[in-house]
C-alpha positions as CSV (number, residue, x, y, z in Angstrom):
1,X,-44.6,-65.3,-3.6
2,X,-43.0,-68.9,-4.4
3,X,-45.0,-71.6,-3.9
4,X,-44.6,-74.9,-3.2
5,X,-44.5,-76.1,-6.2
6,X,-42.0,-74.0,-7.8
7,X,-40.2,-74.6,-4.8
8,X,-40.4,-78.8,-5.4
9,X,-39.0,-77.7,-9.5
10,X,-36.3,-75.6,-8.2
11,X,-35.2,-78.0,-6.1
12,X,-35.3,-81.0,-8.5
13,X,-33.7,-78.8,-10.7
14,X,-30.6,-78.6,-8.1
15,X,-30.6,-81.9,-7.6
16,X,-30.0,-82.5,-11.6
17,X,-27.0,-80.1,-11.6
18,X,-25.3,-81.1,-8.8
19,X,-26.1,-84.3,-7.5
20,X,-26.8,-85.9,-3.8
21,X,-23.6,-85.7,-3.2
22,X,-22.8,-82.0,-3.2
23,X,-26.5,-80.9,-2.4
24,X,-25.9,-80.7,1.5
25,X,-22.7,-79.2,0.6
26,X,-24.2,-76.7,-1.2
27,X,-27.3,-76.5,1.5
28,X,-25.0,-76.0,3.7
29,X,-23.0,-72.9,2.3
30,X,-26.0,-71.1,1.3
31,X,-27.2,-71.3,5.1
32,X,-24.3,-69.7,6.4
33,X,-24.2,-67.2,3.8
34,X,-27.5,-66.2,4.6
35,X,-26.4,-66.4,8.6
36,X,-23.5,-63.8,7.8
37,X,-25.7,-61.3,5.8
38,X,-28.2,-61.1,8.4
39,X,-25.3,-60.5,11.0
40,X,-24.0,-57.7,8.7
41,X,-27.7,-56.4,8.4
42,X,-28.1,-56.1,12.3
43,X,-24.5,-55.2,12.7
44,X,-25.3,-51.7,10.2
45,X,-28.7,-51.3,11.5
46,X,-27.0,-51.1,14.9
47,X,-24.6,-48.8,14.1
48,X,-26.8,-46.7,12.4
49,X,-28.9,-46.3,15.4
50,X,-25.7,-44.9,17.3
């Protein structure tokens, strides 16, 4: 399990590569990356149901 420390180091580490500017931007593209795998998750746990 990650805690929050690691957590606080990853994300400084982020921060350092990328910069403000394209950390939302990045945020943001991992959110709905993780949105569209969970969709495709229920969608075959759904059809594998049938």
């Amino acid at each position: 399990m990650i805690g929050w420390t690691e957590i606080l180091v990853i994300l400084l580490i982020l921060l350092l590569l990328f910069g403000s500017k394209r950390l939302p931007e990045l945020a943001r593209s991992l959110g709905e990356a993780v949105a569209e795998f969970r969709k495709g998750l229920k969608k075959a746990e759904k059809e594998a149901g049938k």
